[in-house]
ROSE-492961 format. One record per residue (C-alpha): residue in three letters; x, y, z. Coordinates in steps of 0.5 Angstrom, whole numbers, always signed. Example, Ala and Ser with C-alpha at 12.3 -4.5 7.8 and 13.67 -1.06 7.14 Angstrom:
2
type: Ala	X: +25	Y: -9	Z: +16
type: Ser	X: +27	Y: -2	Z: +14
% end
This chain:
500
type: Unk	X: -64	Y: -46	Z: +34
type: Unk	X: -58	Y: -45	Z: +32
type: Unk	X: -54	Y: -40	Z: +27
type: Unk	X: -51	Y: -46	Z: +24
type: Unk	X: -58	Y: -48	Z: +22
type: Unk	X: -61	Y: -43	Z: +19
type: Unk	X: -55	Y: -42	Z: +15
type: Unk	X: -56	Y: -50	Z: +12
type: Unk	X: -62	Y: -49	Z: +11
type: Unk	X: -61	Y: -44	Z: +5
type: Unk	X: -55	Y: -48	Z: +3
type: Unk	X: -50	Y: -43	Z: +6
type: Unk	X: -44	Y: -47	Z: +9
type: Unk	X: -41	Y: -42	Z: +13
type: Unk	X: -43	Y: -35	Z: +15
type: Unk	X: -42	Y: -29	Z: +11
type: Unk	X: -41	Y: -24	Z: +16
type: Unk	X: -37	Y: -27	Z: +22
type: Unk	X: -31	Y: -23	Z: +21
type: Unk	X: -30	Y: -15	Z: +21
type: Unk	X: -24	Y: -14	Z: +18
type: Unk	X: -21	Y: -15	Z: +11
type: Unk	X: -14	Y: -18	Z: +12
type: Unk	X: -16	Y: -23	Z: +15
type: Unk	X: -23	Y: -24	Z: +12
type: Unk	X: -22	Y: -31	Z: +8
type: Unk	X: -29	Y: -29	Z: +4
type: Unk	X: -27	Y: -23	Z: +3
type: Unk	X: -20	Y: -26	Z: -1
type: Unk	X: -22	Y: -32	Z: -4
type: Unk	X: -29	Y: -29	Z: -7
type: Unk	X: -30	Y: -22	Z: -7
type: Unk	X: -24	Y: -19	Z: -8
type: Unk	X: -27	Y: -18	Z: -16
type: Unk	X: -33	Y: -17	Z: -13
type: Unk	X: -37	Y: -11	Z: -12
type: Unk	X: -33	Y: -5	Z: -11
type: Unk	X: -33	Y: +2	Z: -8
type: Unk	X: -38	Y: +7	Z: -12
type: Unk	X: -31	Y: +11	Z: -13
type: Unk	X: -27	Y: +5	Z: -15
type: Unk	X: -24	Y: +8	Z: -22
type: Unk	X: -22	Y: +15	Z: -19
type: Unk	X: -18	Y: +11	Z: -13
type: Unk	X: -14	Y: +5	Z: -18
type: Unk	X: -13	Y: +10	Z: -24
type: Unk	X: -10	Y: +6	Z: -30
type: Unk	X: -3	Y: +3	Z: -28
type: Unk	X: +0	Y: +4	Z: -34
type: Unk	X: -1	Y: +12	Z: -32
type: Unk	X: +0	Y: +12	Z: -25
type: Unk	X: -3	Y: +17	Z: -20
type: Unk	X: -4	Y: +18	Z: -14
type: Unk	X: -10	Y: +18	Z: -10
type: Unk	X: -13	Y: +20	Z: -3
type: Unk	X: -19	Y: +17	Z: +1
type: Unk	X: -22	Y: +19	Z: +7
type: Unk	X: -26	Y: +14	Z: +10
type: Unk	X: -29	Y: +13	Z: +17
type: Unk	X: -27	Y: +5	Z: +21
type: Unk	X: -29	Y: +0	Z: +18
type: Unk	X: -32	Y: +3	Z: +11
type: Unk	X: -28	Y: -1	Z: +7
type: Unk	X: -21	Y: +2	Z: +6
type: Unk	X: -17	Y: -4	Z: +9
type: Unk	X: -20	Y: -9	Z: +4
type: Unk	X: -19	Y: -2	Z: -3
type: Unk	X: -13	Y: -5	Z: -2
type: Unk	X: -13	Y: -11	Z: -3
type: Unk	X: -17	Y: -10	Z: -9
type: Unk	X: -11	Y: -5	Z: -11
type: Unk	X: -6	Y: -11	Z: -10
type: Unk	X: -11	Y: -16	Z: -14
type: Unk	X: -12	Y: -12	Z: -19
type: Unk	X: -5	Y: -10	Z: -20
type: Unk	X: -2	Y: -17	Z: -19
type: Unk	X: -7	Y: -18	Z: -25
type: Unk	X: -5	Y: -13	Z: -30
type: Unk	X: +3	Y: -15	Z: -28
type: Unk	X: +1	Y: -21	Z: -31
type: Unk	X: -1	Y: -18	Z: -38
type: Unk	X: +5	Y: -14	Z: -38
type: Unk	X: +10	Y: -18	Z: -36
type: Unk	X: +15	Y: -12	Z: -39
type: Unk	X: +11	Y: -6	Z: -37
type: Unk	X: +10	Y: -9	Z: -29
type: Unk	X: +8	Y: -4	Z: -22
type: Unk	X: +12	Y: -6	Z: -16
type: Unk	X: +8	Y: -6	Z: -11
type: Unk	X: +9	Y: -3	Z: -3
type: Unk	X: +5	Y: -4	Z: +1
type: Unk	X: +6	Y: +1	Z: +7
type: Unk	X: +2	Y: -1	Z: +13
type: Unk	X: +6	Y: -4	Z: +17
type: Unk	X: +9	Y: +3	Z: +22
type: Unk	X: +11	Y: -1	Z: +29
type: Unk	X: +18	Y: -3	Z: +27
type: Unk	X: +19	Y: +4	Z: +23
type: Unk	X: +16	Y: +8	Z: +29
type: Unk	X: +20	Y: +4	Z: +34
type: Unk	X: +26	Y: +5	Z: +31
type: Unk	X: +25	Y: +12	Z: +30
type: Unk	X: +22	Y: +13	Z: +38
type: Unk	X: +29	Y: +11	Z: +41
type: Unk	X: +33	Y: +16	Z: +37
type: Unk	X: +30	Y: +20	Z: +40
type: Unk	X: +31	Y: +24	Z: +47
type: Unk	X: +28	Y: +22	Z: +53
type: Unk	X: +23	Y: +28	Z: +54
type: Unk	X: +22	Y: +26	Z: +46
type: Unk	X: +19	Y: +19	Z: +47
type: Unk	X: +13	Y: +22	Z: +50
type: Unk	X: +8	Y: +20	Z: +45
type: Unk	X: +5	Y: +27	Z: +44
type: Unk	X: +11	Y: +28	Z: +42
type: Unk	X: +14	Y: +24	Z: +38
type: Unk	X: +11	Y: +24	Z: +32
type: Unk	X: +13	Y: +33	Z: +33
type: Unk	X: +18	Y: +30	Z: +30
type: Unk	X: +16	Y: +26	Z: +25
type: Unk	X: +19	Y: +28	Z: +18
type: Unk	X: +17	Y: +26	Z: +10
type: Unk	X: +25	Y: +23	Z: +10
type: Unk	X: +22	Y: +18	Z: +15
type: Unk	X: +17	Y: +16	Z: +11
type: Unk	X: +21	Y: +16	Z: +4
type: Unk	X: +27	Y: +12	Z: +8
type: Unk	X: +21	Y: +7	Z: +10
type: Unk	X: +18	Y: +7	Z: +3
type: Unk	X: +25	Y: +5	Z: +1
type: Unk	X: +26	Y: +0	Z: +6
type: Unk	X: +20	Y: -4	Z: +4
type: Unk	X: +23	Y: -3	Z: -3
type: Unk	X: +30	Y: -5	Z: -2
type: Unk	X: +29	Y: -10	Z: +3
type: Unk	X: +23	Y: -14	Z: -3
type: Unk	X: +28	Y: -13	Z: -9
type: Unk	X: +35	Y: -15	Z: -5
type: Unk	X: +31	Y: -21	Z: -3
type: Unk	X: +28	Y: -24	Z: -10
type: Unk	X: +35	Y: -23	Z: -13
type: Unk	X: +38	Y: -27	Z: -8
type: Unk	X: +33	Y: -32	Z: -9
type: Unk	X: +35	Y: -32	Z: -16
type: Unk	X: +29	Y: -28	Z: -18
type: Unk	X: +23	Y: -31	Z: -15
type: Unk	X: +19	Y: -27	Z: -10
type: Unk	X: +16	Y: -32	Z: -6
type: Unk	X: +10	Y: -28	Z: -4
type: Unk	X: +8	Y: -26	Z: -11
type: Unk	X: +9	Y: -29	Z: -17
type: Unk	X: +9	Y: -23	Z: -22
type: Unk	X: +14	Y: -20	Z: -17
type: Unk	X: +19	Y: -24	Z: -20
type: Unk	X: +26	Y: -22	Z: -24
type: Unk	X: +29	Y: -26	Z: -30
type: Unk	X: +35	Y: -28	Z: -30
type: Unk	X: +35	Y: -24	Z: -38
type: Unk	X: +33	Y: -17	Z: -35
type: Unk	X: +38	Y: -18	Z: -30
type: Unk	X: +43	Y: -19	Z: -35
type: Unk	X: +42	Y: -13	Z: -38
type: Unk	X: +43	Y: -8	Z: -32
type: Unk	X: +49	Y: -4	Z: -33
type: Unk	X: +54	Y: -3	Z: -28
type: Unk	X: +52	Y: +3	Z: -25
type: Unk	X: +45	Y: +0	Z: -24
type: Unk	X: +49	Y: -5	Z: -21
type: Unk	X: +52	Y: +0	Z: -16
type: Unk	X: +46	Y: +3	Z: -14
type: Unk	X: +42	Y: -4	Z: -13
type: Unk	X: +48	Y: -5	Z: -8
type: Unk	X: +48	Y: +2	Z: -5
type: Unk	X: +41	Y: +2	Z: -3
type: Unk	X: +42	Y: -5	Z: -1
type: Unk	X: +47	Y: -2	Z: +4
type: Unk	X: +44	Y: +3	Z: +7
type: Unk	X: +36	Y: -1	Z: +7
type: Unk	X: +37	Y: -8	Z: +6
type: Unk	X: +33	Y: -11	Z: +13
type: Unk	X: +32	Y: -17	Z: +12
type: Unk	X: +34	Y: -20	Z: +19
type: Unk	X: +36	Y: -27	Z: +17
type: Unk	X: +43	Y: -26	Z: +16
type: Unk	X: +47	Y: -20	Z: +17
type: Unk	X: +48	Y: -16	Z: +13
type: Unk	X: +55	Y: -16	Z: +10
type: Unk	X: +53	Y: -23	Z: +8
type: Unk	X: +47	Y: -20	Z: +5
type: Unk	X: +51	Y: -16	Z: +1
type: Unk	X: +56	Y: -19	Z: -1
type: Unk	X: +50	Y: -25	Z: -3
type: Unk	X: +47	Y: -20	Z: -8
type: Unk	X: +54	Y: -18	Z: -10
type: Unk	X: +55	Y: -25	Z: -13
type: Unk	X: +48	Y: -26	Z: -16
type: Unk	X: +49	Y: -19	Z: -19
type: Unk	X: +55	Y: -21	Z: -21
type: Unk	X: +58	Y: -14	Z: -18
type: Unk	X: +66	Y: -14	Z: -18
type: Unk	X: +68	Y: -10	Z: -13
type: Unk	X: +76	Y: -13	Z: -14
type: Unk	X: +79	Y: -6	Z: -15
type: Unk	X: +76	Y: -2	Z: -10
type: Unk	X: +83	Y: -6	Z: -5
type: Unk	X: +88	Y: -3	Z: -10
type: Unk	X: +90	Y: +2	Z: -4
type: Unk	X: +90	Y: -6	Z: +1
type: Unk	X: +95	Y: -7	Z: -4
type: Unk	X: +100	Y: -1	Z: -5
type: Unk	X: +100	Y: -2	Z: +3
type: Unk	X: +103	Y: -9	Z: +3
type: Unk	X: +107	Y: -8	Z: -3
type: Unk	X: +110	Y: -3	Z: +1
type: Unk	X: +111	Y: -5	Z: +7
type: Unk	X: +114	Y: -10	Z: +4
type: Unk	X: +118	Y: -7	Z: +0
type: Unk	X: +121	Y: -2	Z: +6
type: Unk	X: +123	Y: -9	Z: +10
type: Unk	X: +127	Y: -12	Z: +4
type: Unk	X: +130	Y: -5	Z: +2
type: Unk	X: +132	Y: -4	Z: +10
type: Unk	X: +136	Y: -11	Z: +10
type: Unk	X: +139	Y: -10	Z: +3
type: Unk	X: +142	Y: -4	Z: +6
type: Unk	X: +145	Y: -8	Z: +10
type: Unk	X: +141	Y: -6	Z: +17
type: Unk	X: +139	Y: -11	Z: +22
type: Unk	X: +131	Y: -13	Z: +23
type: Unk	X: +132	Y: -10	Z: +29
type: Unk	X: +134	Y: -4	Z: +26
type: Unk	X: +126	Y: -4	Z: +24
type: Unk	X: +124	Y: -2	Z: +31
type: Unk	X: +130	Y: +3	Z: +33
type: Unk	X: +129	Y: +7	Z: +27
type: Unk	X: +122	Y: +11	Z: +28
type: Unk	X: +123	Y: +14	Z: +20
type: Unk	X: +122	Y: +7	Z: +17
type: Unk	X: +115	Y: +6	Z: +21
type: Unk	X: +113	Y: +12	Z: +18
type: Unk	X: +115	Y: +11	Z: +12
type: Unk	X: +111	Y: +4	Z: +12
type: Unk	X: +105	Y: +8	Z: +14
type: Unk	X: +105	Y: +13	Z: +8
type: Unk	X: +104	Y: +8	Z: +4
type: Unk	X: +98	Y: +6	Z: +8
type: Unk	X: +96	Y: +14	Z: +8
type: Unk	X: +91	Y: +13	Z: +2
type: Unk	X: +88	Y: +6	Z: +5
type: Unk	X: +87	Y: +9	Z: +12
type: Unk	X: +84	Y: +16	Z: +10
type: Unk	X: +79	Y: +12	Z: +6
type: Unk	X: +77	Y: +7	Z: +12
type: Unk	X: +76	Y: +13	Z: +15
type: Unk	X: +71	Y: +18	Z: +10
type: Unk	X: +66	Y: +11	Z: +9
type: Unk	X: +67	Y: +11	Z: +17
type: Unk	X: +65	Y: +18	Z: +17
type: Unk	X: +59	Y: +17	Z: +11
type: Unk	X: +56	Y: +11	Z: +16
type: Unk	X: +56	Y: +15	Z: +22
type: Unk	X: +53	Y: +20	Z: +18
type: Unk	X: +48	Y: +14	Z: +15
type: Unk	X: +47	Y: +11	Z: +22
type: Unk	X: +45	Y: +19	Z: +25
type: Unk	X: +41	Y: +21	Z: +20
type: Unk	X: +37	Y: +14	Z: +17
type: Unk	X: +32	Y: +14	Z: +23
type: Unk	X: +27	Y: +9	Z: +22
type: Unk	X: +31	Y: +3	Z: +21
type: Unk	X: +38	Y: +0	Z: +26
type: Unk	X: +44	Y: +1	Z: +22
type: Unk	X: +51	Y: -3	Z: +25
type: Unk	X: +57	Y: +3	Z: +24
type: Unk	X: +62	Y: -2	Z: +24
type: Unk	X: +58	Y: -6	Z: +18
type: Unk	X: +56	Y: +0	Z: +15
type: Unk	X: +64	Y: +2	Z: +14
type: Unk	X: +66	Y: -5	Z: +12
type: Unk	X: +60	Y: -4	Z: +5
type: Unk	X: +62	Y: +2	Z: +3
type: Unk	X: +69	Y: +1	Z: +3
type: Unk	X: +69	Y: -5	Z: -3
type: Unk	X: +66	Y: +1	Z: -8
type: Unk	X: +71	Y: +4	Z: -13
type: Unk	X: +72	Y: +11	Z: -9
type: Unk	X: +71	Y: +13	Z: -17
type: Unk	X: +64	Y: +10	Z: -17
type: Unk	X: +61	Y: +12	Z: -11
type: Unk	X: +64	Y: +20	Z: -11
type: Unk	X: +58	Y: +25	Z: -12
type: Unk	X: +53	Y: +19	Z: -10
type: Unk	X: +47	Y: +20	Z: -6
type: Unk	X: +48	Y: +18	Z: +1
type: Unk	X: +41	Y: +18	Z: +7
type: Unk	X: +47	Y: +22	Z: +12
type: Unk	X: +44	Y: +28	Z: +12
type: Unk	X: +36	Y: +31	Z: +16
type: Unk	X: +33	Y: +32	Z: +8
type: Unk	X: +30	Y: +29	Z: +3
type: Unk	X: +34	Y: +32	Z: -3
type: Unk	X: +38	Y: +26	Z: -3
type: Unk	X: +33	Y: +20	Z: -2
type: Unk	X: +29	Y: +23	Z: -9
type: Unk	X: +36	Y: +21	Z: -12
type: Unk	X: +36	Y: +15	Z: -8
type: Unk	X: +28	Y: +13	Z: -11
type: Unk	X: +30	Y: +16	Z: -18
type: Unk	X: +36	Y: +10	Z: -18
type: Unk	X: +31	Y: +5	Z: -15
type: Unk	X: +27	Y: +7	Z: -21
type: Unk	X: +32	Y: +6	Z: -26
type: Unk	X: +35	Y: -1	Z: -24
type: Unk	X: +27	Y: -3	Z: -22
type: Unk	X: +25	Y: +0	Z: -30
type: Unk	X: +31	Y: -5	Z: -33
type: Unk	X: +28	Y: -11	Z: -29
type: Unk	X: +22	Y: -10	Z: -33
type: Unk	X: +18	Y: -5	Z: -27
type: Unk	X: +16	Y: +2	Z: -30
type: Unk	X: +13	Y: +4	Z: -25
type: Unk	X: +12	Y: +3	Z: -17
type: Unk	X: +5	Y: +4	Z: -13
type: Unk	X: +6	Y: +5	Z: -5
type: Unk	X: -1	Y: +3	Z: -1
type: Unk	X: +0	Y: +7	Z: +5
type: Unk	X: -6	Y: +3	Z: +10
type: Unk	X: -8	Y: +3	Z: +18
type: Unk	X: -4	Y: +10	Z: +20
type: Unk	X: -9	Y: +9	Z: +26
type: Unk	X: -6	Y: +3	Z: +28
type: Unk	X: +0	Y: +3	Z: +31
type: Unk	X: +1	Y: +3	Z: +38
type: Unk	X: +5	Y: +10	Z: +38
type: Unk	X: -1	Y: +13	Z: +35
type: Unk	X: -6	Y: +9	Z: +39
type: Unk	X: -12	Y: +11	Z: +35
type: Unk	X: -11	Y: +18	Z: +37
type: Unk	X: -13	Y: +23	Z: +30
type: Unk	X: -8	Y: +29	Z: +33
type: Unk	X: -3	Y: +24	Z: +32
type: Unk	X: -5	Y: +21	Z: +26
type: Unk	X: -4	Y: +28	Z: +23
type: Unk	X: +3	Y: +28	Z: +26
type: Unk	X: +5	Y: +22	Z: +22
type: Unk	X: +1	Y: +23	Z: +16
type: Unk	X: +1	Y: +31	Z: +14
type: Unk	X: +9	Y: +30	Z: +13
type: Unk	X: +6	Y: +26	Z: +6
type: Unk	X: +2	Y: +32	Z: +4
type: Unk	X: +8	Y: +34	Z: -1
type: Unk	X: +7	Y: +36	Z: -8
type: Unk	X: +13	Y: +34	Z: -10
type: Unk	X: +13	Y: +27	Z: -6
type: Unk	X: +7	Y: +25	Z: -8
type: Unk	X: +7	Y: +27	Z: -16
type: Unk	X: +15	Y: +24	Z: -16
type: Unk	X: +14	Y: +22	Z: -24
type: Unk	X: +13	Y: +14	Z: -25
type: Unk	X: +10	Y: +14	Z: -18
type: Unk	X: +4	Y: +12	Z: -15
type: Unk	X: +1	Y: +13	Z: -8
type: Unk	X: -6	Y: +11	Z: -4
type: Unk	X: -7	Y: +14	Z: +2
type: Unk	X: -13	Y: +10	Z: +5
type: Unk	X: -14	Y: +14	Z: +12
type: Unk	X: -19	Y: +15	Z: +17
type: Unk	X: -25	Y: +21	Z: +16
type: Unk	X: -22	Y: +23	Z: +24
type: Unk	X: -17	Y: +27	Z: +21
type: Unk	X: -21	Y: +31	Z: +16
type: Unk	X: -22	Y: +36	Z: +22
type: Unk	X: -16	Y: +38	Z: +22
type: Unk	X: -15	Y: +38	Z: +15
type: Unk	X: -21	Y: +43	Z: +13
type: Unk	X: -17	Y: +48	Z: +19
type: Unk	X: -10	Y: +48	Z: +15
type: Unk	X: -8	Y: +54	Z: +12
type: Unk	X: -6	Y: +57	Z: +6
type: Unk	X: +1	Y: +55	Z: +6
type: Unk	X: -1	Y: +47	Z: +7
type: Unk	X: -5	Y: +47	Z: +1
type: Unk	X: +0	Y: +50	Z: -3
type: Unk	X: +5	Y: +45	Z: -2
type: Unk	X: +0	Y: +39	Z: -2
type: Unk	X: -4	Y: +41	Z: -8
type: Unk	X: -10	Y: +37	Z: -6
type: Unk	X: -14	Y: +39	Z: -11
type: Unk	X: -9	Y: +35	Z: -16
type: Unk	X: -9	Y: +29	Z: -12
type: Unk	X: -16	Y: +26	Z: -13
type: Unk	X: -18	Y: +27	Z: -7
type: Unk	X: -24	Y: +24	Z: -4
type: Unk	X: -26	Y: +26	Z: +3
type: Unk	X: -32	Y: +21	Z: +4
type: Unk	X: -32	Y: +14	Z: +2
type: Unk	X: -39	Y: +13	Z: +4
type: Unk	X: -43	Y: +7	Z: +2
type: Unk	X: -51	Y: +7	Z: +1
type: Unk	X: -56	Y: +3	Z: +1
type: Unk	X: -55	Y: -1	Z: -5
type: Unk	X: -47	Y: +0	Z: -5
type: Unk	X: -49	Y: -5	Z: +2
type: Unk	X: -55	Y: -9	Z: -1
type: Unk	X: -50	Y: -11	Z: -6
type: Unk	X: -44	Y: -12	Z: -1
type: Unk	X: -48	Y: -17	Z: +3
type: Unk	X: -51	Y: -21	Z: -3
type: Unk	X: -43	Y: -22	Z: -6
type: Unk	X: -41	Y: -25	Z: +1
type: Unk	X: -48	Y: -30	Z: +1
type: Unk	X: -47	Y: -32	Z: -5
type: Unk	X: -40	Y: -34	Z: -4
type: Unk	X: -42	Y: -38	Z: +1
type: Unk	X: -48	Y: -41	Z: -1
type: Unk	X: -44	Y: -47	Z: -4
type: Unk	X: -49	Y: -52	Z: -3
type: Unk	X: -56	Y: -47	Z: -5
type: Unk	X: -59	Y: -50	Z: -11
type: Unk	X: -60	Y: -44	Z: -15
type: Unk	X: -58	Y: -37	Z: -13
type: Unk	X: -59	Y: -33	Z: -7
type: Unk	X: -60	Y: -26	Z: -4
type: Unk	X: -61	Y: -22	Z: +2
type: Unk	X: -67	Y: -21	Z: +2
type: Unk	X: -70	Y: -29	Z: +2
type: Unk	X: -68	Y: -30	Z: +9
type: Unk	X: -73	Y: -24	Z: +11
type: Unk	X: -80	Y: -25	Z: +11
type: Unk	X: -84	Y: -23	Z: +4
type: Unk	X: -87	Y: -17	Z: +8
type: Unk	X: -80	Y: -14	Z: +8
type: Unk	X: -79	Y: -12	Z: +0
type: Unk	X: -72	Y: -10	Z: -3
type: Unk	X: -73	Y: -2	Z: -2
type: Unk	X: -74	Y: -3	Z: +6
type: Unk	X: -68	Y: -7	Z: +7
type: Unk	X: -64	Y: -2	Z: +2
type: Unk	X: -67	Y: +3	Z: +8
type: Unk	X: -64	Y: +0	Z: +13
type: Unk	X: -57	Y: -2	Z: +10
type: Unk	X: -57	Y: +6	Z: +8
type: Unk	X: -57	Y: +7	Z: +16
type: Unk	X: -50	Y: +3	Z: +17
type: Unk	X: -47	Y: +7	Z: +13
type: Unk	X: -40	Y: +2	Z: +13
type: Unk	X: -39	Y: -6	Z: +11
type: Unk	X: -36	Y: -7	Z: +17
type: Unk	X: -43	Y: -4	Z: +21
type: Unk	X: -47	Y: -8	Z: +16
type: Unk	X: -42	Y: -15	Z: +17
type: Unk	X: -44	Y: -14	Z: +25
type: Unk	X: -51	Y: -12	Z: +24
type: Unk	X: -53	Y: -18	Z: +21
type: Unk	X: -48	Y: -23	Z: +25
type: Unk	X: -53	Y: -20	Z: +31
type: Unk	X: -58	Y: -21	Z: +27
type: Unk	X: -59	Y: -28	Z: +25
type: Unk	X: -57	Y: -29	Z: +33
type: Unk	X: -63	Y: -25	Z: +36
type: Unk	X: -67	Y: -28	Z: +31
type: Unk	X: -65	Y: -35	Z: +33
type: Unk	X: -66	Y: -35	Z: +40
type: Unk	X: -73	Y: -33	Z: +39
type: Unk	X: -74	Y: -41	Z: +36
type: Unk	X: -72	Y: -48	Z: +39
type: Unk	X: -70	Y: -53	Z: +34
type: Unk	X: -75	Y: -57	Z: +34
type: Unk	X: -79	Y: -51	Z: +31
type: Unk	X: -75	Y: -48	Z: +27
type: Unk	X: -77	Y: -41	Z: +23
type: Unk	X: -73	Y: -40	Z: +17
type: Unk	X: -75	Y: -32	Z: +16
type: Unk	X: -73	Y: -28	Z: +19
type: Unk	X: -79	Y: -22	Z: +21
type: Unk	X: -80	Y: -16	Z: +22
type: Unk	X: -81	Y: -16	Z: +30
type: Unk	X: -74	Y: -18	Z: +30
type: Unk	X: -70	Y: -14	Z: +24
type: Unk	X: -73	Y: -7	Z: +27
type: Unk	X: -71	Y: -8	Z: +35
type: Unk	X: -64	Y: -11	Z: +33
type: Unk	X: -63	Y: -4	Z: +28
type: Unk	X: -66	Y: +0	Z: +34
type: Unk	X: -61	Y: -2	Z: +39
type: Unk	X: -54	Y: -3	Z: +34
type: Unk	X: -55	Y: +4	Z: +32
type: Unk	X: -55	Y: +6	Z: +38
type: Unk	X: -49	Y: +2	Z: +40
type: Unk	X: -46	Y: +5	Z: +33
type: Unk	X: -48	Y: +13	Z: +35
type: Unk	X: -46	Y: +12	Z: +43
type: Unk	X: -39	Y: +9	Z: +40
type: Unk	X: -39	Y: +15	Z: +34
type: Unk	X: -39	Y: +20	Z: +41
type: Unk	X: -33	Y: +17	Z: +44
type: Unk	X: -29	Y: +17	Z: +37
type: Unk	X: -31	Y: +25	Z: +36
type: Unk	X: -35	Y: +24	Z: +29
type: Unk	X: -42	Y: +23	Z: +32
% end
């Protein structure tokens, strides 16, 4: 007997828990993105128009993957109902292009991964939190307006034309310093989004100008005088003369220079060209950019600045908040699963100052391995994270009807074909009532356990028959030695994780 048919029997077309992981989970996202929803939902999303951060422990597999992709839904969602009143959202789950930048920055005894997460600081993770942000925004203006991922992400060319110049500027600084799409380079890029901007940057080359005009005038001047165009080369007071002219155009090259070295040192999780950096930053007005936060020194005073200026131009093109998703820590090939690394790059967040910036919302979903060490901090971490404000969970445990629910979402979602309504319970025999099976979901504890114990179940069950003669329900014999053996699989691989 095959798995395929006990699920045609009961008009499920395919089956609801074959895979284990939200993002790529297709039941998931095309049926139960507003389905059943975590006990905790409305302290984890909060109310956008009054954005908050929020906290979640849970252990692999409890759901914290697929919270996100209910956030995402669900903020797509009110965007659409506020077109002037939207939340950008970033989605920070993605570590291995930041950490593998940041890795090679660093000295060859460094690179050791127990110790190059040590070094890991929260300006890293703000000048990756602006990269993500930068790079979407910059995108969608080049495309005149139009995010190609989602729809409510789009800019009007009406909001557009309301930004200032200087929100202008600072669209185009950010760009400079955290534009990393790789399409094209990055003077391109930029001067691209100058044009959609229409950011006129013709008075920054006044000083290209004096330099010709000069040099050009001190030629002239030196023939009028009757010498000859030999005289050029003979008289070492005319070359000087010619150069300072060029003084003011040469000391500026030279100060953008030094800032984009200043960036390309300091910006370590993104790869900046000096070269190209320099050639950005000498098309502002001096005027313009004097006094102008720059990501060139190891803080995050100046990468504040640079998230309030992204506020400000975001706030004109109808965003009046951002919500940053900070997803799968644990991924990475730098951290490997390991939880002293997890701390590493994690505990830098835990800032009061970050994670209450006004107009900002964070969503921490991390993994329960780290709680450990977060119970052994001292007085000091506490003071400066200020936990206790964060809505803070520390267990995103399921129970048994949390998981009873879970399972009769996915079976409905599939069960296209059913002439009526289906539950968990009718693939069991009638002897296993609702309680029972309530019982024996509690004991998984995770909808990523429930998904794997019903996948092996429904196959224990099936190579008890053949195909010619078929059970459809499936018995008590068979639920109970599957759970017997799946939960010692489960406490032998809780050991090997540290959390049994």
């Amino acid at each position: 007997m095959k798995v395929h048919q006990l699920l045609d029997h009961y008009g499920i077309t395919e089956n609801p828990f074959a895979q284990e992981d939200a993002a790529s989970d297709q039941v998931f996202r095309d049926h139960c993105l507003n389905g059943t929803h975590h006990p905790a939902w409305d302290k984890i999303y909060g109310d956008p128009s009054s954005p908050a951060t929020s906290v979640v422990f849970g252990e692999q597999g409890s759901g914290k993957t697929a919270l996100r992709l209910q956030i995402v839904s669900k903020l797509q969602k009110y965007n659409q109902a506020h077109p002037q009143d939207r939340a950008f959202i970033v989605q920070y789950e993605d570590f291995n292009p930041f950490l593998d930048s940041f890795r090679d920055r660093l000295s060859s005894r460094q690179r050791k991964p127990d110790r190059a997460l040590q070094n890991w600081r929260l300006w890293d993770h703000m000048d990756s939190i602006l990269t993500l942000a930068v790079t979407r925004l910059a995108d969608t203006l080049r495309n005149d307006g139009k995010d190609t991922k989602d729809p409510t992400h789009n800019i009007s060319l009406e909001s557009q034309a309301q930004l200032t110049r200087p929100q202008k500027r600072d669209i185009q600084m950010l760009a400079a310093f955290y534009d990393q799409n790789r399409d094209v380079s990055l003077p391109h890029r930029w001067a691209n989004l100058r044009r959609k901007l229409k950011y006129s940057t013709i008075m920054a080359s006044w000083d290209i100008g004096i330099g010709v005009v000069g040099t050009i005038a001190t030629i002239a001047l030196t023939i009028w005088l009757g010498e000859s165009v030999k005289a050029l080369f003979q008289y070492w007071w005319i070359w000087l003369v010619v150069l300072a002219f060029w003084a003011p155009f040469l000391w500026r090259q030279l100060k953008c220079w030094w800032t984009a070295w200043g960036v390309q040192r300091q910006v370590r999780v993104i790869d900046h060209d000096i070269g190209s950096l320099r050639k950005i930053l000498s098309q502002f007005q001096q005027a313009e950019i004097v006094g102008q936060p720059f990501p060139g020194r190891a803080r995050g005073d100046d990468r504040y600045e640079l998230l309030t200026r992204l506020q400000g131009a975001l706030k004109t093109l109808g965003f009046t908040s951002i919500v940053v998703l900070i997803d799968r820590v644990d991924e990475p090939h730098l951290v490997h699963g390991s939880p002293e690394r997890i701390k590493d790059l994690v505990w830098p967040l835990f800032d009061n100052k970050f994670l209450k910036q006004p107009g900002m919302a964070f969503k921490l979903l991390l993994p329960s391995t780290v709680v450990p060490y977060l119970n052994r901090q001292e007085k000091d971490f506490y003071e400066r994270s200020r936990l206790d404000k964060q809505n803070m969970i520390l267990s995103l445990s399921w129970t048994g009807q949390g998981l009873y629910d879970v399972a009769n979402d996915r079976i409905r979602a599939c069960a296209k074909l059913s002439e009526k309504p289906i539950s968990v319970k009718d693939l069991f025999d009638p002897s296993i009532n609702e309680q029972e099976l309530i019982g024996v979901f509690d004991r998984l504890r995770a909808p990523r356990h429930l998904f794997k114990f019903l996948y092996r179940l429904f196959i224990d069950h099936c190579s008890k028959y053949t195909e010619d003669s078929p059970t459809w329900k499936i018995q008590r014999d068979t639920l109970q030695s599957t759970l017997a053996v799946f939960m010692r699989d489960l406490d032998a691989y809780d050991q090997k994780l540290g959390t049994g």
